[in-house]
Backbone as CSV, one residue per row, in Angstrom:
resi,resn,N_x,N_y,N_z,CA_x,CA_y,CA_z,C_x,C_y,C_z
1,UNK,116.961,90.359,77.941,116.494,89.626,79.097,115.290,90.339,79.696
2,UNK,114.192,89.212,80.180,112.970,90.248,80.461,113.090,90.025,81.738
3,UNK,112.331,91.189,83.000,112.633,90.912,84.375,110.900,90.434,84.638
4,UNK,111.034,89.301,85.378,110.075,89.535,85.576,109.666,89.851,87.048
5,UNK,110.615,89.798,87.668,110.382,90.506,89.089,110.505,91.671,89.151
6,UNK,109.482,92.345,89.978,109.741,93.781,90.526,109.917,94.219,91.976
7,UNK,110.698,95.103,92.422,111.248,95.313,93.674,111.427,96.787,93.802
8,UNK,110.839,97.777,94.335,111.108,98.995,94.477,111.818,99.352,95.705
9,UNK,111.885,98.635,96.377,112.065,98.816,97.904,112.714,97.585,98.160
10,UNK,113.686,97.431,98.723,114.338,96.141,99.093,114.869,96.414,100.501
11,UNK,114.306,95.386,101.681,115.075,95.657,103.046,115.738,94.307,103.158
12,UNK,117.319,94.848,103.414,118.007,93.603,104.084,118.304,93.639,105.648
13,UNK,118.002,92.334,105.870,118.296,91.961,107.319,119.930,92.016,108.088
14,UNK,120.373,93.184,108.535,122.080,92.388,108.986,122.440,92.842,110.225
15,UNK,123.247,91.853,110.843,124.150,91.754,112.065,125.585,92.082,112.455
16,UNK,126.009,91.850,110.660,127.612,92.319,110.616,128.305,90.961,110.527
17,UNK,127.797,89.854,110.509,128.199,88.368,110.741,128.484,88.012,109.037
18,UNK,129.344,87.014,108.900,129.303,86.842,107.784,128.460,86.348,106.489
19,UNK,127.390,85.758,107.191,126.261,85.489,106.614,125.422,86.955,105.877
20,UNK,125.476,87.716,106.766,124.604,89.027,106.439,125.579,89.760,105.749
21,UNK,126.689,89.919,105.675,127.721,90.424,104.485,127.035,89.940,103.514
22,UNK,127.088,88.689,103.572,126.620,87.615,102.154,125.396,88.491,101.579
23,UNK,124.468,88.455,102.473,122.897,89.005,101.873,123.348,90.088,101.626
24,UNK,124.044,91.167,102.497,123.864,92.559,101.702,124.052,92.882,100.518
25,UNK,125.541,91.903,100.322,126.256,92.448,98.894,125.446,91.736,97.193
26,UNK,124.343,90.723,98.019,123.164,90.328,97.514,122.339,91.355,96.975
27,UNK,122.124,92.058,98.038,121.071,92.934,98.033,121.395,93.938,97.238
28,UNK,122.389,94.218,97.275,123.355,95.338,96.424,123.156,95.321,95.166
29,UNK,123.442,94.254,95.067,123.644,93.401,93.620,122.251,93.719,92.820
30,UNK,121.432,93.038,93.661,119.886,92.821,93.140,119.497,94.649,92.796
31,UNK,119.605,94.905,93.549,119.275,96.791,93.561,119.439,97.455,92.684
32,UNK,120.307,97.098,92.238,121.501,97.797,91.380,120.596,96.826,89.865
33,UNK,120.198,95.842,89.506,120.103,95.165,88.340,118.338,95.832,88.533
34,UNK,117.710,96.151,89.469,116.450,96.463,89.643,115.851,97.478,89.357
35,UNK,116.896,98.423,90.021,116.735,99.889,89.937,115.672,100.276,91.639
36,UNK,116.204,99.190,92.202,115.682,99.375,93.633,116.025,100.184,94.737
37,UNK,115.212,100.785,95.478,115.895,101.267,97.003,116.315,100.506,97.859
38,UNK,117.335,100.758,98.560,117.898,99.672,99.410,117.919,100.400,100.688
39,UNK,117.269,99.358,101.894,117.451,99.672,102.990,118.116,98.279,103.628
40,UNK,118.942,99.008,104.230,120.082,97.947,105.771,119.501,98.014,106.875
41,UNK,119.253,97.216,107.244,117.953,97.560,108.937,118.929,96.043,110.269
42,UNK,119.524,96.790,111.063,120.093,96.454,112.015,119.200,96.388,113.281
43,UNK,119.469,94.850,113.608,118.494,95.278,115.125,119.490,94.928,115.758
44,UNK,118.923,95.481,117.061,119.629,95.362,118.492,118.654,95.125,119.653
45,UNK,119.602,94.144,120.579,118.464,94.126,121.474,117.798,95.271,122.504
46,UNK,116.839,94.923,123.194,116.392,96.078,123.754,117.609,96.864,124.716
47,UNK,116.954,97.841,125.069,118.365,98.721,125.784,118.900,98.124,126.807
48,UNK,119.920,97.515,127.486,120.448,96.856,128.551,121.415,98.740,128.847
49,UNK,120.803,99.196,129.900,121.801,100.644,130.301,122.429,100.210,131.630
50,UNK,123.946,100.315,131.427,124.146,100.870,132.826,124.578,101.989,132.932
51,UNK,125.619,102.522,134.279,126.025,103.593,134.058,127.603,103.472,134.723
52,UNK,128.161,104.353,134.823,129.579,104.306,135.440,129.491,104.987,136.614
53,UNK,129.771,104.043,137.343,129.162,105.048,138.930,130.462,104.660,139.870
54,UNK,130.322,106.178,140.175,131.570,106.511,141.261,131.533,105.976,142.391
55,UNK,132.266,104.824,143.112,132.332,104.845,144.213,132.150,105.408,145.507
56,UNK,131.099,105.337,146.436,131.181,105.837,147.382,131.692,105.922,148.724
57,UNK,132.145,106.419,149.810,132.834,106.430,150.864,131.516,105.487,151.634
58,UNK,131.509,104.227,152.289,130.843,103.989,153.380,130.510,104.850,154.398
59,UNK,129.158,105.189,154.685,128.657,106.057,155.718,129.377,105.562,157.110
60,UNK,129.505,106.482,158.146,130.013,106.352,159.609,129.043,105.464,160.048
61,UNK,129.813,103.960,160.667,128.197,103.513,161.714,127.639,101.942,160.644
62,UNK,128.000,102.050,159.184,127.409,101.190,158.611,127.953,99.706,158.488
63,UNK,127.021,99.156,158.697,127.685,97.542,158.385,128.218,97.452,157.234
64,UNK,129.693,96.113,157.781,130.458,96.246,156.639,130.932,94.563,156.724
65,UNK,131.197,93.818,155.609,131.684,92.191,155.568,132.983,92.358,155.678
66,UNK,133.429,91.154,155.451,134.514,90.615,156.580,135.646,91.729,155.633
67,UNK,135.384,91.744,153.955,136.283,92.484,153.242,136.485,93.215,153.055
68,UNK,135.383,94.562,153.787,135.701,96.002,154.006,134.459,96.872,153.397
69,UNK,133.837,95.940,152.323,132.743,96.608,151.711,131.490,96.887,152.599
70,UNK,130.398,97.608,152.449,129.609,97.643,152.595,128.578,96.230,152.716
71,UNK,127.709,96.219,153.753,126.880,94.924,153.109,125.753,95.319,152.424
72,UNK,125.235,96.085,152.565,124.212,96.437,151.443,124.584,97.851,150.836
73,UNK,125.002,97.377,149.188,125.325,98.730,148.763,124.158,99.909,148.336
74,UNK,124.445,100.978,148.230,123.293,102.020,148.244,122.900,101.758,146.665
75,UNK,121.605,101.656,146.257,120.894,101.415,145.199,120.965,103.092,144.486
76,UNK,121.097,102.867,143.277,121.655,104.731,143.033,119.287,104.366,142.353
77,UNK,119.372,106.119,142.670,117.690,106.180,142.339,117.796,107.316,140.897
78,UNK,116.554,107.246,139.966,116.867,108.156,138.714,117.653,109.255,138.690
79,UNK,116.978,110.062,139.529,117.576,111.114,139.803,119.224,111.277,140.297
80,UNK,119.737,110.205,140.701,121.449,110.172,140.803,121.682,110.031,139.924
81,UNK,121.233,109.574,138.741,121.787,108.922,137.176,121.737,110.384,136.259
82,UNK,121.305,111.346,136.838,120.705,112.134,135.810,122.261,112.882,135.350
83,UNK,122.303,112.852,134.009,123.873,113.434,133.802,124.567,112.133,133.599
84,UNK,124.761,111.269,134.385,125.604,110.137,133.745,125.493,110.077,132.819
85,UNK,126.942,109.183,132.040,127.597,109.050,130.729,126.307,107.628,130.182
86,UNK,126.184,107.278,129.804,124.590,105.906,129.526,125.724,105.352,128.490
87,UNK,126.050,104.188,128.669,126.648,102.740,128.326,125.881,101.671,127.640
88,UNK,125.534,101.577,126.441,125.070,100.773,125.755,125.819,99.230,125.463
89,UNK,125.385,98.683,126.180,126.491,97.098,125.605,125.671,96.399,124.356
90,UNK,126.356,96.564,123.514,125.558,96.681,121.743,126.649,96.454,120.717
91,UNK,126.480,96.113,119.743,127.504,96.061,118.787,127.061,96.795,117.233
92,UNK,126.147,97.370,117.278,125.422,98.402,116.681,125.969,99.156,115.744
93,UNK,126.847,99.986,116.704,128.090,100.411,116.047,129.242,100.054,114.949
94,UNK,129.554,98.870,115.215,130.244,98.134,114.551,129.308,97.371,113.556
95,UNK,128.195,97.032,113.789,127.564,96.351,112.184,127.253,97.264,111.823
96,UNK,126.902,98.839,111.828,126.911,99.911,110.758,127.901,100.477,110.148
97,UNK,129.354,100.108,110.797,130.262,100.671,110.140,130.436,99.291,109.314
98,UNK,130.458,97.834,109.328,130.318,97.264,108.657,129.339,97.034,107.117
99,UNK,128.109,97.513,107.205,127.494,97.718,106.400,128.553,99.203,105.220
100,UNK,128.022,99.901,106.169,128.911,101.473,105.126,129.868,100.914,104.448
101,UNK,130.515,100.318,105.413,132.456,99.824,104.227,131.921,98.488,102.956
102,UNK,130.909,97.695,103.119,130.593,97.163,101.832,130.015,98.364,101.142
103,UNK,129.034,98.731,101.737,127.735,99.865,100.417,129.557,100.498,100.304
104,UNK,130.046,101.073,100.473,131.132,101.622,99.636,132.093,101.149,99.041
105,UNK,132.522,99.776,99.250,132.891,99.171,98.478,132.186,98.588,97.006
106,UNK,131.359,98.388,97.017,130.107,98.191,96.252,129.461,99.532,95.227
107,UNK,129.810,100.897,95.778,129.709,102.532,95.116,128.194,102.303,95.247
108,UNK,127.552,101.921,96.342,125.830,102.013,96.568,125.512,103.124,97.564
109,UNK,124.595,103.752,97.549,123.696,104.518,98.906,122.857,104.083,99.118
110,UNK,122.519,104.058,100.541,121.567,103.052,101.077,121.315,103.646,102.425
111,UNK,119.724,103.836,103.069,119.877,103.822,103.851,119.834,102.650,104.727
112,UNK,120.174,103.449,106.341,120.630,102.287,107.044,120.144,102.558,108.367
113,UNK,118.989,101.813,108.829,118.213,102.247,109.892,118.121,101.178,111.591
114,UNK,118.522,101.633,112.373,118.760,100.960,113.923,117.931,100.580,114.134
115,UNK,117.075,99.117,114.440,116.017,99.211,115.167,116.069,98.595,116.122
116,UNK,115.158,98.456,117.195,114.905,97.480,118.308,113.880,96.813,118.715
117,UNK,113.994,95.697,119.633,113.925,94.495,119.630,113.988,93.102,119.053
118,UNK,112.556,92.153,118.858,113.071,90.748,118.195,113.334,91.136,116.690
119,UNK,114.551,90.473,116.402,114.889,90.932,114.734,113.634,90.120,113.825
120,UNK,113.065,89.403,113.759,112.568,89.341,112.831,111.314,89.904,112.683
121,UNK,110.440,90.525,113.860,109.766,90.559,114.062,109.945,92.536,113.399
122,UNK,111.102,93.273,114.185,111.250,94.635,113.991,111.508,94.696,111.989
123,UNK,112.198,93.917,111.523,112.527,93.660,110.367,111.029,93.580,109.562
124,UNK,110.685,92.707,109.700,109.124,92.866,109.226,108.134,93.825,108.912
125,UNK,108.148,94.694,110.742,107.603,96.385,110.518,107.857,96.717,110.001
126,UNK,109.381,96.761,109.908,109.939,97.912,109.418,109.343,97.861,107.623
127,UNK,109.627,96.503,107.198,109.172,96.340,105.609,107.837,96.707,105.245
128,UNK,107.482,96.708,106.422,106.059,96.870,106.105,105.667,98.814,105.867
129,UNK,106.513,99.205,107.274,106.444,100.645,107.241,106.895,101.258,106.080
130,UNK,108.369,100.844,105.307,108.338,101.265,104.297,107.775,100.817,102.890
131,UNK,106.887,99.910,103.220,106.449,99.528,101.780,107.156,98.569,100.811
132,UNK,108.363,97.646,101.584,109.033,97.093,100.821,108.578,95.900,100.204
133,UNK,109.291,95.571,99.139,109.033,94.593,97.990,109.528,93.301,98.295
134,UNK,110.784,93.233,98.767,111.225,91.983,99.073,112.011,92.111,100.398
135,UNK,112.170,91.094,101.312,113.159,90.882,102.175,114.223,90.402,101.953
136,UNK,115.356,90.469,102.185,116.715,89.530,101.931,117.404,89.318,103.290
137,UNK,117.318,87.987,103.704,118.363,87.629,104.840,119.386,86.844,104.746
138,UNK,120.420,86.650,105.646,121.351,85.598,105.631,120.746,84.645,106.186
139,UNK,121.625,83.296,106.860,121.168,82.297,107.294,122.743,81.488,107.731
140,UNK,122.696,80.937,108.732,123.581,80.603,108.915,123.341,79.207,109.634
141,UNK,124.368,78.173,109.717,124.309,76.693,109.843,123.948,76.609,111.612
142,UNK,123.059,75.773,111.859,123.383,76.150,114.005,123.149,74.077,113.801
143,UNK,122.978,73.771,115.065,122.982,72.490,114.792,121.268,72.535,115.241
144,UNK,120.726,71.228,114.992,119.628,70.949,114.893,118.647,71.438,116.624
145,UNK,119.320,70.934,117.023,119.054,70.995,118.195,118.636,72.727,118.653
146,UNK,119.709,73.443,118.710,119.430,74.755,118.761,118.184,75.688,118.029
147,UNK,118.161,74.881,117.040,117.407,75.596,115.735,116.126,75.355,116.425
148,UNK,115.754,73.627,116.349,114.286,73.292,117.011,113.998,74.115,118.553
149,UNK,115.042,74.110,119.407,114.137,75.048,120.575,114.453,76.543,120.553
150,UNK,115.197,77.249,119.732,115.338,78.793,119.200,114.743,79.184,117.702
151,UNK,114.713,77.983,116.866,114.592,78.595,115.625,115.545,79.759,115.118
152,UNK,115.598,79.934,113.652,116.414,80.673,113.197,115.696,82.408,112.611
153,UNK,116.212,83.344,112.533,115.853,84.383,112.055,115.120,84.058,110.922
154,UNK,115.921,83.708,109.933,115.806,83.607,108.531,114.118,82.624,108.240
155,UNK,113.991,81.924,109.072,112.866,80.753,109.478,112.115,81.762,109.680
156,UNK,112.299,82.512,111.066,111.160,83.054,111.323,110.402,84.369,110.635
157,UNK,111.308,84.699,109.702,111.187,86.068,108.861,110.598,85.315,107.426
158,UNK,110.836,83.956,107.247,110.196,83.547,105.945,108.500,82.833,106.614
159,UNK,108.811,82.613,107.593,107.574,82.047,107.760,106.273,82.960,108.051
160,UNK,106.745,83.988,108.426,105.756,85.450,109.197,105.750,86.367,108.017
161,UNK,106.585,86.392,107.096,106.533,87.852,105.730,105.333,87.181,104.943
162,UNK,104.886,88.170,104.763,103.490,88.645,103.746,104.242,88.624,102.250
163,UNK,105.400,89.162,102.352,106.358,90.030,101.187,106.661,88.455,100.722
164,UNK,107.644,88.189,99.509,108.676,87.166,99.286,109.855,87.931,100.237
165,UNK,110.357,86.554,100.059,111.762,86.538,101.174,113.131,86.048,101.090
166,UNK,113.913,86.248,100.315,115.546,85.615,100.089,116.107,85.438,100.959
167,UNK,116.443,84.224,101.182,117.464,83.663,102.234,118.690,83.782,101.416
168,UNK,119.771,84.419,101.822,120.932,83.955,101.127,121.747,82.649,102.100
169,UNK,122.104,81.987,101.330,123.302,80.859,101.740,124.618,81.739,101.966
């Protein structure tokens, strides 16, 4: 069998959703018949931080509503934050341990790199930064409606790549 594609570099797009299972173990696949590098590139959205903040005693003297609280609570400033525990609301975590348990189910190494902001857009750099050969994404069903005023990843990563681009079903 002759190949006639070449791929040295392969970045897949994933979320941890079942669609992007689909592409990885794609990607796996393809890698492995290629003799390709495989990168897993997770985005997340930008940082949403809060923090866990201790309650304070109402000052002597301060206005308070009918329920006991404060009416204007004290705004904490950088410098109160400094040392707090920083709370990421992300699921980050969990689509990288998702990725690892296929690449090891699968007996692949791969790296697997966090990025942030718009996914298709960070996905792209990123292919670009490393020089990759092909993209591979999932794709998943939304109804029409959604699609036309959000559009889909997979849309917007085939329509903007320079590279070729696999959508997996």
């Amino acid at each position: 069998m002759i190949n006639l594609f070449k791929a040295d570099r392969i970045i897949v797009a994933f979320d941890g959703k079942e669609e992007s299972k689909k592409a990885l173990k794609k990607a796996i696949d393809l890698s492995k018949r290629l003799g390709s590098q495989l990168t897993v590139a997770h985005v997340h959205e930008p940082r949403q931080v809060r923090t866990e903040a201790v309650a304070e005693r109402p000052a002597a003297g301060a206005p308070y509503l009918y329920s006991g609280f404060p009416a204007a609570p004290r705004v904490p400033h950088d410098a109160d934050l400094a040392g707090e525990p920083m709370i990421y609301e992300d699921s980050a975590e969990e689509a990288i341990a998702a990725a690892k348990i296929i690449l090891s189910e699968n007996q692949y190494d791969a790296e697997i790199e966090v990025l942030e902001g718009d996914t298709a857009n960070a996905v792209l750099q990123h292919a670009e930064n490393i020089g990759a050969d092909l993209v591979i994404t999932g794709t998943r069903d939304q109804n029409r409606l959604k699609k036309l005023l959000f559009g889909s990843v997979s849309d917007k990563i085939s329509t903007k790549s320079e590279i070729p681009v696999l959508i997996v079903k």
